[in-house]
N, C-alpha and C positions, 0 to 999 in steps of 0.2 A: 939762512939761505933767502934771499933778495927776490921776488918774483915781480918782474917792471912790468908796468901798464903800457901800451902801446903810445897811447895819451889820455888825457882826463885831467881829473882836482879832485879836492875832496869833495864833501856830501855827495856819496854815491848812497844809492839806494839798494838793500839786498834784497830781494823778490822770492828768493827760491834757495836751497842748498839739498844736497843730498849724498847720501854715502851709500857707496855703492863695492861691489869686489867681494873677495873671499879672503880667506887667512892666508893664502899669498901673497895676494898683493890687494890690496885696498884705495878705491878712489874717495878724494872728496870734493866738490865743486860747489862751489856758491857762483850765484850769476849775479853782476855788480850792473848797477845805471851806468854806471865812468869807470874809468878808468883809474887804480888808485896804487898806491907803492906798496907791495904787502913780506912783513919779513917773517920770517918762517923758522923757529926752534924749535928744536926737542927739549923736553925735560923728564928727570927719573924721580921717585920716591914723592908720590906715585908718577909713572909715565904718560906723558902728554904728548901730545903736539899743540904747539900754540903760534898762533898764526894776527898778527899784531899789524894794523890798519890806522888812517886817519880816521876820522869819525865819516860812523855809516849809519843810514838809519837800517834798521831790519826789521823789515815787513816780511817776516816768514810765516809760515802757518801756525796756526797755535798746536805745541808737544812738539815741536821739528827737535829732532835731535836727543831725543828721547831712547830708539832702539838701539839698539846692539849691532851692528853687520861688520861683517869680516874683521877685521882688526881692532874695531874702532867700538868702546862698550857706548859711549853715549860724547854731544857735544854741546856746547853752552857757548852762548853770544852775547855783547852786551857791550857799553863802553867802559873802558879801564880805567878812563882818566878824562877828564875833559879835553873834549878836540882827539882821542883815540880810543877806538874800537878793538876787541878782542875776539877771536874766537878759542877755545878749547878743547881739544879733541882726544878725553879720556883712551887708552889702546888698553889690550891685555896685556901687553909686553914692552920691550924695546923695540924701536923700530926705525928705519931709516927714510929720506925723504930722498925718494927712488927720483920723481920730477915733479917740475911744479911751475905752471905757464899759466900767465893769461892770455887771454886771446877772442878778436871779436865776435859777437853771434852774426846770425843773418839780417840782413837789411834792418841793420842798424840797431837789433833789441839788446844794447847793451853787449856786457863781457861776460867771459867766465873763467875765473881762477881755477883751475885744477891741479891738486893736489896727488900722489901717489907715493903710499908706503909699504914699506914693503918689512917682515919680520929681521931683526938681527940678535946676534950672540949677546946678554947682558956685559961683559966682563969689556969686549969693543964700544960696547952705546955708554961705560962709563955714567957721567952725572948726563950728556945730553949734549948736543950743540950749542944749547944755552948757559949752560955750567958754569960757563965762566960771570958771564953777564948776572946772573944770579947771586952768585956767591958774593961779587962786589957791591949788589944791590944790598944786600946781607951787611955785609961791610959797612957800609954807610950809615946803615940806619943801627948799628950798634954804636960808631963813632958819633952820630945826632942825638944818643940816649942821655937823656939829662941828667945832673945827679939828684942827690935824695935832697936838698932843699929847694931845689927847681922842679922836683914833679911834687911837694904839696907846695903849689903855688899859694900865697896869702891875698887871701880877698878884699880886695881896699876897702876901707873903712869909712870910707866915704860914701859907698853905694847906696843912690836912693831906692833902687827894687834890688829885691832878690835876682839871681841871673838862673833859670831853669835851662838845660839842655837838653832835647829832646835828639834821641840818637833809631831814625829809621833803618832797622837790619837793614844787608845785605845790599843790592843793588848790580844795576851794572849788567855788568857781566856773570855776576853771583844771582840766581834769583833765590837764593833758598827755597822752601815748603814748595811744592808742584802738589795744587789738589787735583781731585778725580776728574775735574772741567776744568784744566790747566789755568786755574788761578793762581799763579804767583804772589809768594810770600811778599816779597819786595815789594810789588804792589800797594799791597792791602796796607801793611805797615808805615809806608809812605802818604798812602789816602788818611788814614787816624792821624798821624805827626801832623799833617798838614791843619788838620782841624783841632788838632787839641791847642798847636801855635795859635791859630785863630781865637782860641776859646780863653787861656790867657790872655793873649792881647787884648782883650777887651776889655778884662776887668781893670786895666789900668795900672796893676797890682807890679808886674815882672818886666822884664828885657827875657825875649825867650830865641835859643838860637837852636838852630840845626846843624845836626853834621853831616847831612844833606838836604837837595831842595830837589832835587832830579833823579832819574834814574839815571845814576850814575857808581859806579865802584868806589866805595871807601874802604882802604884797607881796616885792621883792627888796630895797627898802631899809628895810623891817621888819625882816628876816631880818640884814642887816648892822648896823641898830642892835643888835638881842639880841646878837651877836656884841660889840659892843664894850659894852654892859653888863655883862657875865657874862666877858667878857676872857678865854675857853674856850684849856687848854692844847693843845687839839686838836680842828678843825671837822671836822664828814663829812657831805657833802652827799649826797643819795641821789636817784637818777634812772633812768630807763629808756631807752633810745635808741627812734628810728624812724626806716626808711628809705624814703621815698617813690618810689624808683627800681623800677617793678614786674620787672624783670630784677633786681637785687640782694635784693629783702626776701628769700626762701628761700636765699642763701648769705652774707650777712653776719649772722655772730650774735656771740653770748659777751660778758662781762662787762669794762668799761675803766675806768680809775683817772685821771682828768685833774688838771693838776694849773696854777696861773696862768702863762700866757703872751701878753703883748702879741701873739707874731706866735706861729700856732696851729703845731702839729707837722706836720699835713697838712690838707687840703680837707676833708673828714670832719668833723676836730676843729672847723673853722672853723664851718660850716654848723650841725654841735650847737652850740653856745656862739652863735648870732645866735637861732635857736630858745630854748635855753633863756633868751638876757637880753630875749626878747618876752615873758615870762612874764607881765607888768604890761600889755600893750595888748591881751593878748588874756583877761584881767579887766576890760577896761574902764579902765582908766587910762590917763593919757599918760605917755611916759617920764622921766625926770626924774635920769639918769646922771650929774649931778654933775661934770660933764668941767670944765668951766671952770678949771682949776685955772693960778694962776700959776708962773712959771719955779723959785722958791725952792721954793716950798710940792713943786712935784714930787720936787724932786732930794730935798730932806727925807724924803717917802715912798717913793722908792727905797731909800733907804739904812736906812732901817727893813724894807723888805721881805727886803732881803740873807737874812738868819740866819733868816725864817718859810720863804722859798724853797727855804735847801737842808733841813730841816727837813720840807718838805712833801714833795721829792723822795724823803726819807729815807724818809715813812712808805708813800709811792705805792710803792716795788717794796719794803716788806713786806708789803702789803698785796694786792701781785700775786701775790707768791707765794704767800699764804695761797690765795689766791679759786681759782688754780691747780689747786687739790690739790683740792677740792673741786665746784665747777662749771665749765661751758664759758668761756674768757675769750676775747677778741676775737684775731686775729692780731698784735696789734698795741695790748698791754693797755694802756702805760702812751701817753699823749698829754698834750696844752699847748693851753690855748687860752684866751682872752681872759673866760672867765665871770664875770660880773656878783659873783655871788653868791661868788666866791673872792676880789673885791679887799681881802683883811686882813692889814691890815699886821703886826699883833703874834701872830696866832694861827696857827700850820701849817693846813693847809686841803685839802681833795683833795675830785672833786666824782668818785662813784662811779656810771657807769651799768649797773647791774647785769646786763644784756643787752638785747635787739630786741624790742620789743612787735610790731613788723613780722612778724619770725620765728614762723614755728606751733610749732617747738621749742621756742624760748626762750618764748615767752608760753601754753604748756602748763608750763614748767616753773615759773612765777613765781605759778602759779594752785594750787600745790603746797605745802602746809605743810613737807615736812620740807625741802624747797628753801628754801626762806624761813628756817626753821631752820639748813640747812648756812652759807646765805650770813652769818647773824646770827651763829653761832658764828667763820667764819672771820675776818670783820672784827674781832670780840671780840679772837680769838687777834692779829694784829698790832696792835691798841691795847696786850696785854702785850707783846708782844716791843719793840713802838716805845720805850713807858716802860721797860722796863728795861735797855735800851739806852742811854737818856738817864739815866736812874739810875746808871750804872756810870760813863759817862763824864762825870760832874759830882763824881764823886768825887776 
């Protein structure tokens, strides 16, 4: 459902949004600087309203969209894509898009989009008004899925540096972790990437790329294609944990090093790794795991994972040690678990949560530049000791 702008362009600015109504009917209304074209589905499993824009900046308060009210459990903003804006609007249920107008404020303060839904029958709301659009996006990206000698890509032989890929969780639309003073995982994990590239680059030593540079949405199999374009002699994924158990958030903290495991190391590791491979449904996409795989094609990408696995393991406890010496790490630094975003078969990979946004300790310390610093330098130092380690022993 289409909801036109009177007039405008993009770069609108969001100032405000707010949810309002009861489980009859529920409003939503953001107020926009311009005027802008906004399209409007539904989605099931889980149910959404997703409400899809040119690029907007969004200057809302810090926690908007955090409560509960009438229909609507909580909602997230952020861009999807570069040059488009998303918003998300988690509901309890099915629900239908009763209206949905823009229309000017007074003497000139901009628009406001308003939204209204209202409860329906699951068995009528079906997959959603977006169902279709989804299910093709699906499509597509199973038809784009490369085979098993194109996803372990071979690293030319020619390379004067090693190639590091440094992979900032989440973004976008997605922010992950929400600490207790709405510090965003995205964030933080973005500030560290940014300085650990720096910290690389300097030595001379690497070509290091990101699979971001902005806040911006990357999906999980965006991030795995850049991985097999760029065929990185070393992935590091960067993350921040949370724990929902209000008796655990004040004693579990410190920084963990994961590393790919079919069957996870503990309950813990499991629960992080279902969280972080949601990272695409709670953008607004459906999932799109690529499982299907037949009996040959499997045993083929086992046997290429062999030599990245112990390789990964190699660099996970230099890695522990580094982070050791410098910040809090977890009881329990190094873990296994099934993450999306680690399935590479040719690259070593390790997904790093660098502590508890849950934690008021750890997420005062992630709010801290020379923190961010400490942690950027020590990952640095086990990128050298990892390569010249693998240096020595190739000789």
């Amino acid at each position: 459902m289409p909801a036109n702008a009177p007039s405008g362009s993009q770069g609108a600015i969001a100032s405000s949004a707010l949810v309002s109504g009861d489980k009859s009917r529920t409003t939503f209304s953001i107020v926009l600087s311009k005027g802008v074209k906004a399209e409007i589905v539904t989605l099931a499993n889980p149910y959404r309203v997703i409400i899809d824009m040119p690029e907007v900046v969004f200057r809302l308060p810090a926690g908007a969209g955090r409560g509960a009210i009438g229909l609507s459990q909580a909602f997230r903003y952020g861009l999807f894509a570069e040059g488009k804006a998303r918003i998300v609007i988690d509901t309890e249920g099915p629900v239908a898009i009763d209206r949905a107008d823009m229309k000017p404020l007074a003497e000139g303060a901009g628009l406001k989009l308003s939204i209204d839904f209202v409860p329906m029958e699951a068995a009528a709301f079906g997959g959603g008004t977006g169902a279709a659009r989804a299910a093709a996006a699906a499509a597509h990206a199973r038809e784009q899925k490369p085979t098993v000698h194109e996803e372990h890509t071979e690293k030319p032989k020619s390379r004067a540096k090693p190639v590091v890929m440094i992979d900032p969780g989440h973004g976008g639309i997605d922010p992950g972790a929400i600490g207790g003073s709405n510090l965003y995982e995205k964030t933080v994990v973005l500030l560290v990437a940014q300085q650990l590239k720096s910290a690389l680059v300097a030595t001379g030593r690497y070509k290091v790329v990101l699979t971001r540079q902005t806040d911006v949405f990357v999906s999980l199999d965006q991030r795995l294609k850049l991985s097999r374009e760029h065929a990185p002699d070393l992935f590091i994924s960067l993350h921040a944990d949370s724990i929902d158990a209000k008796n655990l958030t004040q004693v579990i903290r410190g920084a963990s090093v994961y590393t790919l495991s079919e069957r996870a190391s503990d309950s813990l590791a499991r629960l992080m790794a279902e969280k972080e491979n949601a990272s695409d449904l709670i953008a607004g996409l459906e999932s799109s795991d690529g499982e299907g795989q037949d009996e040959v094609r499997s045993i083929l990408i086992d046997l290429l994972k062999r030599e990245t696995a112990n390789f990964s393991a190699d660099f996970s406890r230099t890695l522990v040690s580094k982070l050791g010496k410098a910040i809090p790490v977890s009881r329990d630094p190094m873990r296994a678990a099934a993450f999306k975003v680690l399935k590479q078969t040719g690259s070593p990979s390790v997904l790093v949560e660098l502590g508890y946004m849950s934690n008021d300790d750890d997420e005062k310390l992630m709010k801290s530049e020379s923190w961010q610093k400490q942690v950027s330098t020590s990952i640095a130092q086990a990128v050298d000791q990892y390569f010249s380690r693998r240096a020595v022993g190739s000789r």
